[in-house]
C-alpha positions as a Markdown table, in Angstrom:
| # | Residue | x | y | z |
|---|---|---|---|---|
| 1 | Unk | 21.7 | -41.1 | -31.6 |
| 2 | Unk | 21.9 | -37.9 | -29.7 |
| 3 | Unk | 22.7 | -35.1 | -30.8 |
| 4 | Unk | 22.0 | -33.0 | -27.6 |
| 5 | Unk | 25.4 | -32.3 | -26.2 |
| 6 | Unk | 26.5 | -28.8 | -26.7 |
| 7 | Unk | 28.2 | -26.3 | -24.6 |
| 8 | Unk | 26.4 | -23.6 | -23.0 |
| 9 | Unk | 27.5 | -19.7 | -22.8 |
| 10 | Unk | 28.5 | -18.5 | -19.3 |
| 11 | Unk | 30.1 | -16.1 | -17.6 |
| 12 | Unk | 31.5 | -17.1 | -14.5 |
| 13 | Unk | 32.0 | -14.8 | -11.7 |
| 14 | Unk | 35.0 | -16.0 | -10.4 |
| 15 | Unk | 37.0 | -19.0 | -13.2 |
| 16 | Unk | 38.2 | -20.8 | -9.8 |
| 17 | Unk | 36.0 | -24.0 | -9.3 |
| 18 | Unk | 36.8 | -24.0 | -5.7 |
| 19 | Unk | 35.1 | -20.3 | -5.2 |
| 20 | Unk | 32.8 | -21.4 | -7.3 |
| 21 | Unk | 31.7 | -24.7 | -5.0 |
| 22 | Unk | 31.7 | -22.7 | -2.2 |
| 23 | Unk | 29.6 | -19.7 | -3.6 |
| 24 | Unk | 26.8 | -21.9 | -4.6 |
| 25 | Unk | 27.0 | -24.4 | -1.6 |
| 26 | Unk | 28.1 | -22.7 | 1.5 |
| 27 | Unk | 27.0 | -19.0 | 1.1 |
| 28 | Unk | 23.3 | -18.8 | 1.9 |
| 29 | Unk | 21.7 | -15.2 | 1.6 |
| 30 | Unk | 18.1 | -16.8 | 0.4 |
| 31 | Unk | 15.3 | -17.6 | 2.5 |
| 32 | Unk | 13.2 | -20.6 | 1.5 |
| 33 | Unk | 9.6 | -20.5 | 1.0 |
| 34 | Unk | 7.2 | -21.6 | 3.4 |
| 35 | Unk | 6.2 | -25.1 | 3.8 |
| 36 | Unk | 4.4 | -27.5 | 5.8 |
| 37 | Unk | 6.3 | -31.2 | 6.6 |
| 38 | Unk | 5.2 | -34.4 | 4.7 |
| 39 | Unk | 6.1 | -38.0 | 5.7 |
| 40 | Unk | 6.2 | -40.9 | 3.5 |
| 41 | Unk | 6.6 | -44.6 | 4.8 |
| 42 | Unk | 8.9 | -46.9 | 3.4 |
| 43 | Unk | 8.4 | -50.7 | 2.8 |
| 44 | Unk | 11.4 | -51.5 | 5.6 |
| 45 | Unk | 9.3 | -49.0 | 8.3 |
| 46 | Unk | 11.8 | -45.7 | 7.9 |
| 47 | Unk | 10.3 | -42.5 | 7.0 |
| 48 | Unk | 11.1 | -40.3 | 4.6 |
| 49 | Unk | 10.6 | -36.3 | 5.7 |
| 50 | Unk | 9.3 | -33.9 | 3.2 |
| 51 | Unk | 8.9 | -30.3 | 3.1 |
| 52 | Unk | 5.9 | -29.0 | 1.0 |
| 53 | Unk | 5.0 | -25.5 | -0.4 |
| 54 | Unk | 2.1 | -25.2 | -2.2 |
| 55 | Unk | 1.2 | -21.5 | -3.4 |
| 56 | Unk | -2.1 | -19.7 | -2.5 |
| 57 | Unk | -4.5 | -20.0 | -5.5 |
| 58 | Unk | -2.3 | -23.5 | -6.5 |
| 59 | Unk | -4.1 | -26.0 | -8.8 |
| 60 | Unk | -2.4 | -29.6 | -9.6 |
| 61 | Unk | -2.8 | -28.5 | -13.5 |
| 62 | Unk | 0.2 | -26.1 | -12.6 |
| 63 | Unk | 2.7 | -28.9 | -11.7 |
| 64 | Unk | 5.0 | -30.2 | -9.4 |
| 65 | Unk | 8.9 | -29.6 | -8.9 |
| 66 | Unk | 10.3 | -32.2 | -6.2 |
| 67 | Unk | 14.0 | -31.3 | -5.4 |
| 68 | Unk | 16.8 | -33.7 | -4.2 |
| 69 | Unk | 19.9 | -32.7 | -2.3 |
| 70 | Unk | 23.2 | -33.9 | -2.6 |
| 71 | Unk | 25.8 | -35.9 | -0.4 |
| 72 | Unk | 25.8 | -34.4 | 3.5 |
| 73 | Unk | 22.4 | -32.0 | 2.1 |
| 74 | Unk | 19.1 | -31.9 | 3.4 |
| 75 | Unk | 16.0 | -30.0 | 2.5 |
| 76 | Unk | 17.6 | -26.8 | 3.7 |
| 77 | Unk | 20.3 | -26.5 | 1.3 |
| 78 | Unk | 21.1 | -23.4 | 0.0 |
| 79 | Unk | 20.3 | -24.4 | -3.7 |
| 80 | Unk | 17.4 | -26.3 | -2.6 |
| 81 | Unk | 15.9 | -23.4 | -0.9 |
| 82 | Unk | 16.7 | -20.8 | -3.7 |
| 83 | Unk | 15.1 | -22.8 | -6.4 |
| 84 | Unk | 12.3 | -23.6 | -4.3 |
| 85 | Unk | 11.3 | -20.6 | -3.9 |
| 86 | Unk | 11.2 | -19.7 | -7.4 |
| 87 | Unk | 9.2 | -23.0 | -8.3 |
| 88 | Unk | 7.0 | -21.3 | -5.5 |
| 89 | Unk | 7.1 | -18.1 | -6.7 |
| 90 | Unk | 5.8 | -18.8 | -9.5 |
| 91 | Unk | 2.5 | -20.5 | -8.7 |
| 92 | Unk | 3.6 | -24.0 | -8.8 |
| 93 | Unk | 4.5 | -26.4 | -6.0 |
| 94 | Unk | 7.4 | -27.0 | -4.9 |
| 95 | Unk | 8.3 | -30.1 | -2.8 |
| 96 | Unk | 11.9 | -30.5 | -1.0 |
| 97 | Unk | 12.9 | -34.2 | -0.2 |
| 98 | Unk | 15.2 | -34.9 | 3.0 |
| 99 | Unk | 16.3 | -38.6 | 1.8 |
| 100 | Unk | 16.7 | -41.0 | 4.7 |
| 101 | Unk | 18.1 | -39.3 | 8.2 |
| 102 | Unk | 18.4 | -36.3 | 6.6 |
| 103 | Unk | 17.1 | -32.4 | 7.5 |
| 104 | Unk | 13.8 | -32.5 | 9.5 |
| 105 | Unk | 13.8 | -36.7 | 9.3 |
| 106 | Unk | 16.5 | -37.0 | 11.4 |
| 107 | Unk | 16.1 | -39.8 | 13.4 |
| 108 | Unk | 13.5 | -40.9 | 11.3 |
| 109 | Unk | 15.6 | -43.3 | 9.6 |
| 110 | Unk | 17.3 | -46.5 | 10.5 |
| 111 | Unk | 18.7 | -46.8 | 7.4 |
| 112 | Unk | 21.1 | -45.2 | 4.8 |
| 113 | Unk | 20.7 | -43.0 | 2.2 |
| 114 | Unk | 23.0 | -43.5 | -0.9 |
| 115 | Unk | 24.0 | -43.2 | -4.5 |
| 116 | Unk | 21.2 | -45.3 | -6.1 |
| 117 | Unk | 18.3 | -45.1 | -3.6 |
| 118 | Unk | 16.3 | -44.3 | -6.9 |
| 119 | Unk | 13.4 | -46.9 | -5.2 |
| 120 | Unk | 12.6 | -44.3 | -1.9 |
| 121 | Unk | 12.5 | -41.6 | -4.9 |
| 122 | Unk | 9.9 | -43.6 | -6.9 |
| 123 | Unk | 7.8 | -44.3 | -3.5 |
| 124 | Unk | 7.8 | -40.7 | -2.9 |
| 125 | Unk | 6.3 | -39.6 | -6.7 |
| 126 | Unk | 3.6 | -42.1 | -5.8 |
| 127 | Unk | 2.6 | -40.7 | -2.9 |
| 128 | Unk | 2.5 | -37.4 | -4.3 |
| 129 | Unk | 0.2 | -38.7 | -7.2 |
| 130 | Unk | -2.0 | -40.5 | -4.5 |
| 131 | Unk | -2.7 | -37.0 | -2.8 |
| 132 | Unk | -2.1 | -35.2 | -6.2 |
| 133 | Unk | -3.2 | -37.9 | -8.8 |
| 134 | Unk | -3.4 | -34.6 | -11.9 |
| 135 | Unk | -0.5 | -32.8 | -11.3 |
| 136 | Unk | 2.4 | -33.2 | -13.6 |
| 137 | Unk | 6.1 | -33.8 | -12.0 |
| 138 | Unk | 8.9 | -32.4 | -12.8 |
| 139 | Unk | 12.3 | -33.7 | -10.7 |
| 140 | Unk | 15.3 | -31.7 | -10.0 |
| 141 | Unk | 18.5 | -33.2 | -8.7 |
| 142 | Unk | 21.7 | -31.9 | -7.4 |
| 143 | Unk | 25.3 | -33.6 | -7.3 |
| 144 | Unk | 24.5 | -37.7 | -5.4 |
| 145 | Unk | 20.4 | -36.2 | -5.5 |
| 146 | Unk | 21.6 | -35.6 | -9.8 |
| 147 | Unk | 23.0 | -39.7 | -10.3 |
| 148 | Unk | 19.8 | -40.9 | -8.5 |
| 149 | Unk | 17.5 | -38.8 | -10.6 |
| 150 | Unk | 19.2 | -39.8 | -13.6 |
| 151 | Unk | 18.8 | -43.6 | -12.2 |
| 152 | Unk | 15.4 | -43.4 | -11.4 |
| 153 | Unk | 14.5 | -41.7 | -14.8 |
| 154 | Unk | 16.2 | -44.5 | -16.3 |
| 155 | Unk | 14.6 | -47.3 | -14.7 |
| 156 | Unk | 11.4 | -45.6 | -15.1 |
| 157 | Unk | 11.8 | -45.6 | -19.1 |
| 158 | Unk | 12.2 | -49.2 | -18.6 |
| 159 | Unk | 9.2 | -49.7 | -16.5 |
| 160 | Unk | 6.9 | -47.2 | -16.4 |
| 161 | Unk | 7.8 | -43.4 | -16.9 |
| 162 | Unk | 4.0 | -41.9 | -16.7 |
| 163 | Unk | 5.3 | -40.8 | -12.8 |
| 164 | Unk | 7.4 | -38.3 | -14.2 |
| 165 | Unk | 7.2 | -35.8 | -16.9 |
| 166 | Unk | 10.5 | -34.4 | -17.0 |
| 167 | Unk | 14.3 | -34.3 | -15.1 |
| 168 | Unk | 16.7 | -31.6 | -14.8 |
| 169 | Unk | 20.4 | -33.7 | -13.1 |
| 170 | Unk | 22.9 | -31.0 | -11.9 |
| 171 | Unk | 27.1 | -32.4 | -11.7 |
| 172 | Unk | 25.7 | -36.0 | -11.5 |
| 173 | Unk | 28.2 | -38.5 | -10.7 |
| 174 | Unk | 26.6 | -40.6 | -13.0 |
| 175 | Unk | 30.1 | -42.9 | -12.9 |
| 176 | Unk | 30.9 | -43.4 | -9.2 |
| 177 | Unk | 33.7 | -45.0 | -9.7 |
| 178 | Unk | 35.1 | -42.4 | -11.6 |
| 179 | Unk | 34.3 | -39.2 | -9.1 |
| 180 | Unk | 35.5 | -42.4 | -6.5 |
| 181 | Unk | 39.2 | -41.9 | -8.0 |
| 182 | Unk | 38.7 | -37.8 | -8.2 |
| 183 | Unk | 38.1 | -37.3 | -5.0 |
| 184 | Unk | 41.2 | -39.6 | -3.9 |
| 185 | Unk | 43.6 | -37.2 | -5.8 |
| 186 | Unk | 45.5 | -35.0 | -3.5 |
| 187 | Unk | 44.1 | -31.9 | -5.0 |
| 188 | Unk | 40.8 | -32.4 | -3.9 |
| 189 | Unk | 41.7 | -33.6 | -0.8 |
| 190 | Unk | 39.2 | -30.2 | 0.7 |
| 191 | Unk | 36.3 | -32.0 | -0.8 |
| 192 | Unk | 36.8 | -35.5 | 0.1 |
| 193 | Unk | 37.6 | -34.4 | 4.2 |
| 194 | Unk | 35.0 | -32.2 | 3.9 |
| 195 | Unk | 32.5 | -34.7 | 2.9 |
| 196 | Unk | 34.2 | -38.0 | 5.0 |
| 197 | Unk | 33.5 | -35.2 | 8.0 |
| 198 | Unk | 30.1 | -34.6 | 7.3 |
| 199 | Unk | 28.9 | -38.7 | 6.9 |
| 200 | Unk | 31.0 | -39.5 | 10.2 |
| 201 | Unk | 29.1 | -36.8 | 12.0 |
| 202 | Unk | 25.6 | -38.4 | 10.1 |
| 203 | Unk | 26.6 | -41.8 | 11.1 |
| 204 | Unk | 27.7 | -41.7 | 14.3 |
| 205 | Unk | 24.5 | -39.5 | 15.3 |
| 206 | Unk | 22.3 | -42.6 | 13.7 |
| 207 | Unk | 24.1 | -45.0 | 15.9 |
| 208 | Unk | 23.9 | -43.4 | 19.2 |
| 209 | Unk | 20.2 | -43.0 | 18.1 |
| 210 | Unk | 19.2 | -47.0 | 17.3 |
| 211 | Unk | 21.6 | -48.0 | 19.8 |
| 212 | Unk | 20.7 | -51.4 | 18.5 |
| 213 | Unk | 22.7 | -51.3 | 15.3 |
| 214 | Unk | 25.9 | -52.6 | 15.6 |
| 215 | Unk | 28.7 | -50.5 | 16.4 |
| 216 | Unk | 30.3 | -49.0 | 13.7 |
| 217 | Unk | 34.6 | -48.9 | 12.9 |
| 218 | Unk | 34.7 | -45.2 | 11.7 |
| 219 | Unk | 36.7 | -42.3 | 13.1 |
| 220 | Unk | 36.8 | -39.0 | 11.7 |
| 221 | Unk | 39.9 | -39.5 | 10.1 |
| 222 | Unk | 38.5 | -42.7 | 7.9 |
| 223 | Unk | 38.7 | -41.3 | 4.8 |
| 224 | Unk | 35.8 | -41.2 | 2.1 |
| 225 | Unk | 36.7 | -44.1 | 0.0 |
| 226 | Unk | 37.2 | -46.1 | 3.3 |
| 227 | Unk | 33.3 | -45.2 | 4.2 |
| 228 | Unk | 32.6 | -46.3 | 1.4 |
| 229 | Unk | 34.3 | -49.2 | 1.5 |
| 230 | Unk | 33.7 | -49.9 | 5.2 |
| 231 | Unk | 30.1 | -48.9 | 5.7 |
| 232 | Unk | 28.1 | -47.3 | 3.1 |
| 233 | Unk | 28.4 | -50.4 | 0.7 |
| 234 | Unk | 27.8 | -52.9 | 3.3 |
| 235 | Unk | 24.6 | -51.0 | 4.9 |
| 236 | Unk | 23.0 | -51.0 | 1.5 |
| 237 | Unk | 23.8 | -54.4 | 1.3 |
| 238 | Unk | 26.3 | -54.6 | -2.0 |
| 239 | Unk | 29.0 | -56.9 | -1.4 |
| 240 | Unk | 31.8 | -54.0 | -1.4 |
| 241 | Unk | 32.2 | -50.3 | -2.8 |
| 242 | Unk | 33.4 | -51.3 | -6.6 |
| 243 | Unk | 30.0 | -53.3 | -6.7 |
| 244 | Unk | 28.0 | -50.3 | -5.1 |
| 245 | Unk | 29.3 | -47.7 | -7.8 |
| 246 | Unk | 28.7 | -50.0 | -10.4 |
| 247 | Unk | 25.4 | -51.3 | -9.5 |
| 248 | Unk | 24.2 | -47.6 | -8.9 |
| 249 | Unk | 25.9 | -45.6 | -11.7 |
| 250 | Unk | 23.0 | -43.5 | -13.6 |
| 251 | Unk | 25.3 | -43.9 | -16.5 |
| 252 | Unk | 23.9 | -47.9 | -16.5 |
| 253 | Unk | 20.6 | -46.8 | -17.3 |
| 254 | Unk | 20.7 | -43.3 | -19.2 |
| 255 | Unk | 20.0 | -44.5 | -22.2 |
| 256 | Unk | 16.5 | -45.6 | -21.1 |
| 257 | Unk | 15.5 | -42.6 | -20.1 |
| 258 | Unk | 11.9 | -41.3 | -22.1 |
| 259 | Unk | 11.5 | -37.9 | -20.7 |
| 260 | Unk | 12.6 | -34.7 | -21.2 |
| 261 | Unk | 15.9 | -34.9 | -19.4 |
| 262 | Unk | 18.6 | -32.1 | -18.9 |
| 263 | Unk | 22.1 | -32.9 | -17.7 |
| 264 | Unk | 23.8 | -29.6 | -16.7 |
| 265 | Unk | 27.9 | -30.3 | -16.5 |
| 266 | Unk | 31.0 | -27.7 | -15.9 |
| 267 | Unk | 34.1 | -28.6 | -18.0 |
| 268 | Unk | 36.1 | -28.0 | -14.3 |
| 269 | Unk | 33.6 | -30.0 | -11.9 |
| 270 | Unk | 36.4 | -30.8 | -9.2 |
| 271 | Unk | 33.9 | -34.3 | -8.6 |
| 272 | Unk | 33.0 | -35.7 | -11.4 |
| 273 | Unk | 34.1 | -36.1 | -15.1 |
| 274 | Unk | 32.3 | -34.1 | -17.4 |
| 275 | Unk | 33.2 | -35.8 | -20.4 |
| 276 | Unk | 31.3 | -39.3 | -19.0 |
| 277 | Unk | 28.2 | -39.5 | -20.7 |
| 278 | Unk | 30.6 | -38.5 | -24.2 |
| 279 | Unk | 31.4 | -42.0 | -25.3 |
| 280 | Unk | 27.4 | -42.6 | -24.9 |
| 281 | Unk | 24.6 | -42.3 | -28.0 |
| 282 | Unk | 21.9 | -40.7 | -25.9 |
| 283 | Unk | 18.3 | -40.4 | -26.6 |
| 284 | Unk | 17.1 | -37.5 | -28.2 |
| 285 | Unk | 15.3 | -36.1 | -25.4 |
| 286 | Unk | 18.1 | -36.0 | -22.8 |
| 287 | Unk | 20.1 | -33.4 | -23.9 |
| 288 | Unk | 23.9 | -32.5 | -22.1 |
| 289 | Unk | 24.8 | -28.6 | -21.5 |
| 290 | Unk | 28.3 | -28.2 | -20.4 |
| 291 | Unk | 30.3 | -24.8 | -19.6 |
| 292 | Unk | 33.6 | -24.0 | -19.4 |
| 293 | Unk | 33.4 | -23.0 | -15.7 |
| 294 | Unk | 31.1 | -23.2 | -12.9 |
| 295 | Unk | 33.0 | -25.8 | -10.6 |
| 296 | Unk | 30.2 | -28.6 | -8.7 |
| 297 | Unk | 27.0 | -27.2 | -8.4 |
| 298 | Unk | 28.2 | -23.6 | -8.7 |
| 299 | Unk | 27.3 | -22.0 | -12.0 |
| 300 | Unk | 27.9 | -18.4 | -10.1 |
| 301 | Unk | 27.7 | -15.4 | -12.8 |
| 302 | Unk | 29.6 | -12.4 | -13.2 |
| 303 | Unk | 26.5 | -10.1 | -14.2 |
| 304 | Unk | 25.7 | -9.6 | -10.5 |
| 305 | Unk | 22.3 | -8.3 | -11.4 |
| 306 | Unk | 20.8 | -10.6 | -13.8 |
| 307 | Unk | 22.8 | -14.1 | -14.0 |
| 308 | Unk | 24.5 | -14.1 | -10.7 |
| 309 | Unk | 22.6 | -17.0 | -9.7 |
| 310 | Unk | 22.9 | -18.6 | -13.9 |
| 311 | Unk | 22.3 | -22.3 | -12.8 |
| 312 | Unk | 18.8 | -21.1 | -11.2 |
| 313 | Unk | 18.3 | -19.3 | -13.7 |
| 314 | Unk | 18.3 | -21.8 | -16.3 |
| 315 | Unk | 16.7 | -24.6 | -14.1 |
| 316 | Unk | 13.8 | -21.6 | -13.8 |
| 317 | Unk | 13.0 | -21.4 | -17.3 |
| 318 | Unk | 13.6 | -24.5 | -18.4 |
| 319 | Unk | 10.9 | -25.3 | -16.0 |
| 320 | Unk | 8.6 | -22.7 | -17.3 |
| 321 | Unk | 8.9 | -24.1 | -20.6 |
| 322 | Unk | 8.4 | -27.6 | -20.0 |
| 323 | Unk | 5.6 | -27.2 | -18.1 |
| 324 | Unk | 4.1 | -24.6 | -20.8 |
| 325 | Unk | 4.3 | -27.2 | -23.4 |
| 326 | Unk | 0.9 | -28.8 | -24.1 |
């Protein structure tokens, strides 16, 4: 039974979990480390695009982070870059994935990227233990990139979990059926347009560039349950959306997990409900950290010069120590 669900002490910059959204994911001040591109091939032919920074002096005893976006993301986040390139920083590897179409693989891609595409995850740590066969991973996931590493830790407790020696999910949506029904509320109505934009911009672009798809029915007014509904479900061939978020909720599979798993939740996530994973006796290695603030994916501190950025900050050293444990 778990016992690792506790709230965490943090001072938020601003209490508004709009500001706090948009601090973390729209203002971008950081400059990401350098990296060379990486391409792994996927069993239906699409690619998956990869950016790779590997420290001067780096050995594969001192680890791996791999990093997964969220929904409308790409390698070139601003959170992905600014923990990046303090993985980098300090002497490990860090590894950013663009998930299907995404970042530097665009046009890439044929097909989707979505909620539970936990299987292109798992292809990807095998290829980095093919080139890398000693190094320990570590996977860090933000928002949809948080539900899919919660996923594929899960599945891997079930199969195999020797890929993976820890996970760190940020605001996972780990019950997409539930963040389906927050984002229809009028309130949120900023987030949902902002992110139905964003995939009929994605989705269009894919069409005009395998003309031989089949036309799609979106506009940019269709809103994001309706792409859902429409599209997304149907392209990654579940029957309709209420099947897709059940079939690829992490919160299937989180008790399976078998590594050293962190959930990192704010108490006024706009997205998702923090209390989910509540009504669930978790293992004793995947421990839950809520705060009272900090919005979705935001985590913004008020002590400018020493928490400011409190969510990479945390992600930092819980790294540090993980990977410090023999």
């Amino acid at each position: 039974m778990a016992l690792m669900k506790k709230k965490m002490k943090f001072t938020p910059l601003l209490k508004s979990p709009y500001y706090q959204t948009v601090l973390a994911n729209i203002v971008d001040f950081g400059k990401e480390p350098p990296s060379k591109p990486h391409f792994v091939k996927l069993a239906d032919g699409d690619v998956l695009s990869l950016e790779v920074s590997t420290p001067k002096g780096w050995t594969e005893e001192k680890g791996t982070v791999v990093l997964l976006h969220g929904l409308c993301g790409s390698s070139k986040s601003p959170y992905i870059k600014r923990i990046a390139k303090k993985v980098y920083n300090s002497g490990r590897q860090a590894i950013r994935i663009n998930m299907r179409g995404c970042g530097i693989g665009a046009g890439l891609s044929k097909n989707i990227y979505h909620s539970g595409c936990s299987g292109d995850i798992k292809k990807v740590l095998q290829d980095i233990k093919k080139h890398f066969p000693r190094t320990p991973i570590i996977l860090v996931g933000f928002s949809l990139g948080a539900n899919v590493t919660v996923k594929l830790a899960g599945e891997l407790g079930q199969e195999d979990s020797s890929l993976l020696k820890a996970a760190f999910a940020v605001s996972p949506p780990v019950n997409l059926l539930t963040s389906a029904h927050r984002l229809a509320l009028p309130k949120n109505q900023f987030y949902a347009e902002y992110f139905s934009k964003q995939l009929f911009v994605h989705i269009d672009k894919l069409h005009k560039t395998f003309p031989d798809l089949p036309p799609h029915r979106l506009t940019e007014k269709t809103s994001l349950n309706d792409i859902d509904e429409l599209y997304i479900a149907r392209r990654a061939h579940f029957s309709n959306a209420l099947n897709y978020y059940k079939q690829c909720s992490g919160v299937k599979v989180v008790k399976s997990i078998k590594i050293p798993t962190i959930i990192l939740l704010a108490m006024d996530d706009p997205i998702i409900d923090p209390n989910e994973l509540d009504k669930i006796d978790l293992p004793d290695n995947v421990e839950v950290l809520k705060t009272d603030h900090g919005g979705h994916i935001g985590f913004v501190g008020m002590n400018i010069l020493r928490e400011f950025r409190w969510m990479d900050n945390l992600i930092e050293n819980w790294i540090d120590k993980i990977f410090d444990t023999k």
